[in-house]
N, C-alpha and C positions, 0 to 999 in steps of 0.2 A: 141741059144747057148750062155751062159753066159761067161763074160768077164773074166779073171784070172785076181786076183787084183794085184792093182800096188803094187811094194813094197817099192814107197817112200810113200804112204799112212799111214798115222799116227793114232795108233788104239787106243782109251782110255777105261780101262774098267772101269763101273760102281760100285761104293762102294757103300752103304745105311748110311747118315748120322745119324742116330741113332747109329748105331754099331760103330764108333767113338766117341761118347758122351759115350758109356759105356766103350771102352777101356779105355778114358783119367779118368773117375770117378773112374776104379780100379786102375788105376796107382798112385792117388792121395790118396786115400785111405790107400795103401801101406804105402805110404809117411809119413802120420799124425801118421800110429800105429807105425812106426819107432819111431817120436819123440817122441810120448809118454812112449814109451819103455822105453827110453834113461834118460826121467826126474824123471820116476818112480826111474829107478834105483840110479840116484844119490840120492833125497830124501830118498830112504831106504837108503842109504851110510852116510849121513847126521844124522841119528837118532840110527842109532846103533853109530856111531863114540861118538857122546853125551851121550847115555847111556854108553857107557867104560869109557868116562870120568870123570862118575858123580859114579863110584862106582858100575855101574849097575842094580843102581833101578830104576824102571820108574818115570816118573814125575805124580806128584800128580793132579788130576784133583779136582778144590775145586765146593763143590754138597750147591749149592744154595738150601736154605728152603724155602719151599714150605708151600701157606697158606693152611687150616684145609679142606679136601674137603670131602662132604658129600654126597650119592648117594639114593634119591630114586628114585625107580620104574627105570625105565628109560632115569632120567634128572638128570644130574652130576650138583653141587650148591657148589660156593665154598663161606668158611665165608671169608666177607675184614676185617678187623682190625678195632675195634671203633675208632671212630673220637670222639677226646673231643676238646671243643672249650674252650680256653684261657678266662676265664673270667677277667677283669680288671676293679678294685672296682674306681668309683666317688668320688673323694675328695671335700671337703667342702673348703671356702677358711679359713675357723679358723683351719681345716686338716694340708692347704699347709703353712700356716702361722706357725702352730704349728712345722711342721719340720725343718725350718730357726730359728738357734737360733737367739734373739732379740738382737739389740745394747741397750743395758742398759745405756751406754754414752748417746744417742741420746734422751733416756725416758727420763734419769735425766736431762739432759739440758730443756726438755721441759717441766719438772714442776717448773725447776727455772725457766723457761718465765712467766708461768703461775700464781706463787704465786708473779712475780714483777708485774705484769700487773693487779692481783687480788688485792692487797691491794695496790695500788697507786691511792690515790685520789687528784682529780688537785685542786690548790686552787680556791674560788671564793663563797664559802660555809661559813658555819660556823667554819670547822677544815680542812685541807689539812694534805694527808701524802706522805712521799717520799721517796721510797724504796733503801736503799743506796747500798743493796747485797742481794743477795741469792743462798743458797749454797745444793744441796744436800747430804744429810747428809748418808742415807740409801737407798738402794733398795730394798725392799724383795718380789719377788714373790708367790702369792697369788694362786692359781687356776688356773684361766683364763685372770689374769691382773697384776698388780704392784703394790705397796703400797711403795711411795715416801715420805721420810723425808725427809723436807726442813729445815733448821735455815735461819730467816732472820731478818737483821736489818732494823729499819726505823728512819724516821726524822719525828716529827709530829709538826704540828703548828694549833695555835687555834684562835679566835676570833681576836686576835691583830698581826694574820700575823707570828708572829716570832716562829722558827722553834727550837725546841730542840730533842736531841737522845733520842731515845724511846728503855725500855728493848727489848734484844734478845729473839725473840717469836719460837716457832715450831709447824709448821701442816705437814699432813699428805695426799698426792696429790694419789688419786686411779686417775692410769692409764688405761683406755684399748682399744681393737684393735676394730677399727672400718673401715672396709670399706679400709681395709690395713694399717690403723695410726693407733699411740697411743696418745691418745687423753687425757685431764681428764675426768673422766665419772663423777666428782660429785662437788660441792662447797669445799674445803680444810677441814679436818679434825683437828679439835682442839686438841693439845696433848702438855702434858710437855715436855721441855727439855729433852735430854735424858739422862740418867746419867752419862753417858761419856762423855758428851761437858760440861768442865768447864774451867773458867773462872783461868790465871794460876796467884798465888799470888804474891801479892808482896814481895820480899824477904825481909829479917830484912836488915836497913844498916853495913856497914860493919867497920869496927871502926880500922881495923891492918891499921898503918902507912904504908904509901907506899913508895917508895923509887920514889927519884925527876924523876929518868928517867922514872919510871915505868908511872908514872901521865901524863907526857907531851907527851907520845908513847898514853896512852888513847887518851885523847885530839883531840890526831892526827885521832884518828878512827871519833872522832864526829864533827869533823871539818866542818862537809856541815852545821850542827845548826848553828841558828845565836848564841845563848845560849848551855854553856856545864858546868856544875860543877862536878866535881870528891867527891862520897861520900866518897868512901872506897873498898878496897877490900879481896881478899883472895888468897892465895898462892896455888898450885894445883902442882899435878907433870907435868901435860903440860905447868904450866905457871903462869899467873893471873889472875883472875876473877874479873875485876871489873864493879861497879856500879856506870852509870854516870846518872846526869840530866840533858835533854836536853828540850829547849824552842823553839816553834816556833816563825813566828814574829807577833803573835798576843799576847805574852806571855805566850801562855798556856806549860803545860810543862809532859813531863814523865821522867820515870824510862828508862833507857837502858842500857844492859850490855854489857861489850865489853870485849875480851881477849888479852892479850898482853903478850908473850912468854919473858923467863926469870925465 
């Protein structure tokens, strides 16, 4: 005969754990389409509110072009865009030279080096020369080079040593670019005078009386001479134009004019 159970006996019934993994996974489920509910909605709230306040047109979606695509049989080819490569031409250095304008200062100085250094012979010989100036007179651009006038004076001495001025000569110094310089490319060219450089006269003397102050205000201009005589002068509306001789202290002497206001 079996026992009638106690009733402080404590009865637990069995649940299957699985069946609580699919309650919690609907209740959670629940949960997620809630919130999505929720954000859908404000998003749609969001996009109509902008569309009213834009007048009510939709927004423009902008349609990207698309390259040229070509289909056969079966296998879709699409064309890419030619590639051209940048060609970038080789300069020469007469090229890069040629695009820097030249210092024309710097050529002409450097055929007045060349024409003192060119006709300056030392003495010890039969004749010695001595180049006392050289001046470039012209530049003129040729082709590919310079063509430099020079004026220059010299001092020549002969057999007996002693040295006298020599006429004013002019050559003609061809420049060109070598290896980055301007160099002379040739011996000087022989050329007259140019017609322009002359030699300026000597005025007539001047013979109008001058007035005492006028003479002693000259004077005062040529005061550094050891030697000054007053020829004469001429009256001007700026003043006076006078002509004086002046001596160095070896006696030799010129013309010079001076102006003295009055």
């Amino acid at each position: 005969m079996s026992e009638p159970p106690d009733s402080d006996t404590e009865t637990f019934e069995r649940i299957p754990w699985s069946h609580l993994m699919d309650v919690h996974r609907e209740g959670r489920n629940r949960s997620l389409l809630t919130i999505g509910g929720v954000v859908a909605a404000v998003a749609a709230a969001f996009v109509v509110a902008g569309m009213v306040g834009s007048g009510g047109s939709a927004p423009t979606v902008a349609t990207l072009a698309q390259p040229a695509t070509s289909v056969t049989g079966a296998v879709a080819t699409t064309a890419a865009p030619p590639v051209t490569a940048a060609t970038i031409p080789l300069l020469s250095e007469a090229d890069l030279m040629a695009a820097v304008t030249p210092d024309t200062n710097m050529i002409a100085g450097t055929a007045e080096w060349f024409v003192t250094d060119y006709f300056t012979v030392d003495a010890g010989g039969s004749s010695a020369s001595f180049i006392q100036w050289a001046r470039a007179f012209e530049v003129t651009p040729v082709d590919d080079r310079y063509d430099v006038t020079v004026l220059f004076g010299a001092l020549g001495a002969g057999a007996d040593g002693r040295y006298s001025r020599l006429p004013v000569r002019a050559v003609v110094v061809t420049m060109e670019l070598r290896d980055g310089v301007w160099v002379p490319g040739h011996v000087p060219h022989a050329v007259a005078i140019p017609a322009s450089f002359t030699t300026p006269q000597m005025p007539a003397p001047a013979v109008e009386i001058l007035p005492e102050t006028v003479r002693r205000r000259a004077l005062e201009h040529a005061a550094d001479w050891p030697v000054a005589t007053v020829r004469g002068g001429t009256q001007t509306d700026q003043g006076w134009s006078i002509l004086v001789d002046v001596a160095d202290e070896q006696g030799t002497t010129w013309a010079l004019r001076v102006t003295v206001d009055g």
